[in-house]
One Martini backbone bead per residue (centre of mass of N, CA, C, O) as a GRO file, in nm:
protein
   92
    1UNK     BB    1  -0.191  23.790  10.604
    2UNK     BB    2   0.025  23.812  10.860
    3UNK     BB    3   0.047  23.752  11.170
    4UNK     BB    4   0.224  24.002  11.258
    5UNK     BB    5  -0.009  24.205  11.098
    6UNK     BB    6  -0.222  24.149  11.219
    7UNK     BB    7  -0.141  24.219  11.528
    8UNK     BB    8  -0.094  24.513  11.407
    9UNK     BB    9  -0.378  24.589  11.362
   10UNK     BB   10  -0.498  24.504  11.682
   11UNK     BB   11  -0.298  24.738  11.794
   12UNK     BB   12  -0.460  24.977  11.671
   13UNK     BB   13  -0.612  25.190  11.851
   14UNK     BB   14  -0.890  25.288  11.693
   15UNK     BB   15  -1.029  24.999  11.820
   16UNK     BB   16  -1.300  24.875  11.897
   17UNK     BB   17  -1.373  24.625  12.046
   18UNK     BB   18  -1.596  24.514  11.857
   19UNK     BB   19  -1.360  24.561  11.603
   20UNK     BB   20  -1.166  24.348  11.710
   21UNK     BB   21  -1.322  24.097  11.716
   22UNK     BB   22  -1.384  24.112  11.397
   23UNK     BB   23  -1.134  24.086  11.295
   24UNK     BB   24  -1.038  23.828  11.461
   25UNK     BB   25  -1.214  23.672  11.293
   26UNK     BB   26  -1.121  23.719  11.032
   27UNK     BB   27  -0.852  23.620  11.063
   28UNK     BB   28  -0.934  23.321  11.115
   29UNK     BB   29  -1.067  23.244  10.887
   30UNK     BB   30  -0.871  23.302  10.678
   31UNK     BB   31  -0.647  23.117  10.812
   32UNK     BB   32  -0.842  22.849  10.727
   33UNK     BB   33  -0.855  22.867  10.471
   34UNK     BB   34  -0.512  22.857  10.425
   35UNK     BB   35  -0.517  22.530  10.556
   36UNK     BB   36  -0.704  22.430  10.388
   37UNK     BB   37  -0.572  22.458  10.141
   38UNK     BB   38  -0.385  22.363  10.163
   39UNK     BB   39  -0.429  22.065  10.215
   40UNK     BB   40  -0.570  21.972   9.941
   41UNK     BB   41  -0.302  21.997   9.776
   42UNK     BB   42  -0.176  21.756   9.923
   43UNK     BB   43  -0.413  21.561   9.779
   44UNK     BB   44  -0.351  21.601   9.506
   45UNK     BB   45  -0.094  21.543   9.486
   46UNK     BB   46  -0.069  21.273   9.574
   47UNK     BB   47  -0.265  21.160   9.359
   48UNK     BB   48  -0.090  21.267   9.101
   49UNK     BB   49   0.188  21.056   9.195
   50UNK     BB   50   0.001  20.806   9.210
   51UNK     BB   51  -0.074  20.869   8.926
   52UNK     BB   52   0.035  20.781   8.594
   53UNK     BB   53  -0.197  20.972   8.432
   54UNK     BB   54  -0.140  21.261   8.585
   55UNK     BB   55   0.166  21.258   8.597
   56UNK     BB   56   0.189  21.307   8.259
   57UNK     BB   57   0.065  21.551   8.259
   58UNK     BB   58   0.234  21.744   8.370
   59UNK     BB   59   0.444  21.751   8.102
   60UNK     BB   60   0.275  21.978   8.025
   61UNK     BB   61   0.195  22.255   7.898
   62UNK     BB   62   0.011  22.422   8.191
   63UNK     BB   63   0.035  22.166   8.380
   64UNK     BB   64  -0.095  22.138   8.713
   65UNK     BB   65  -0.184  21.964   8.963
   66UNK     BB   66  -0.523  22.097   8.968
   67UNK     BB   67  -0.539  22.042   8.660
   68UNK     BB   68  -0.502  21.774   8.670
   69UNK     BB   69  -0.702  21.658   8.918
   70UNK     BB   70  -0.939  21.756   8.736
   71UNK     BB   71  -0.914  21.594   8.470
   72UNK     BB   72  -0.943  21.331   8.630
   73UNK     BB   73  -1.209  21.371   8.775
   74UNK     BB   74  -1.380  21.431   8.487
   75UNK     BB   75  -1.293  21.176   8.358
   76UNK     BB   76  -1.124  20.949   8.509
   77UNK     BB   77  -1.157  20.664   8.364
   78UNK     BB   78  -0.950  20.625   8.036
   79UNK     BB   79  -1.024  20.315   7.995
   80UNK     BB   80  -1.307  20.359   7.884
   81UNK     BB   81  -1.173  20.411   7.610
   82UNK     BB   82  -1.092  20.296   7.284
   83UNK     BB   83  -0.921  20.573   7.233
   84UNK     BB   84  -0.708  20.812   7.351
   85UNK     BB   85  -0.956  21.006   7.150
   86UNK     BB   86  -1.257  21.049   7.320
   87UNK     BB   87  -1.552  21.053   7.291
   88UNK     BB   88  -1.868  21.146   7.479
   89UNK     BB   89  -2.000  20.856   7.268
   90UNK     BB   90  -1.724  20.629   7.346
   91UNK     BB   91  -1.800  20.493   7.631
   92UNK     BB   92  -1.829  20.148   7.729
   0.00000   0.00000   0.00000
């Protein structure tokens, strides 16, 4: 929810005390979770964008920078590789 949203919500008279600060605990959470998720998604792009074979990866239909980002992650260096169509027992 929006910032402005948490606080209509934790303005509605029905909430007692103790039910409003966990309400804001509970936005407080989510609120950092989601500078969390940005923040992370800035480092993947950055690596993305940084890796010439990660962002050719990008120009593949339905390829975005966390998956992207992921196939780097799980392969590697791809040069590690006899061919660029390597199977898992051709690794050098």
């Amino acid at each position: 929810t929006r910032p402005y949203a948490q606080a209509d919500i934790l303005r509605l008279p029905r909430w007692k005390p103790e039910q409003r600060e966990l309400l804001q605990g509970l936005f407080d959470d989510m609120n950092h979770a989601h500078a969390r998720r940005a923040e992370l998604r800035r480092i993947m792009t950055r690596q993305v964008v940084n890796d010439p074979v990660l962002r050719t990866l990008l120009r593949l239909f339905g390829v975005n920078v966390t998956l992207a980002f992921t196939i780097g992650a799980i392969i590697g260096d791809i040069r590690r590789f006899r061919t660029p169509i390597g199977s898992a027992g051709e690794a050098r």
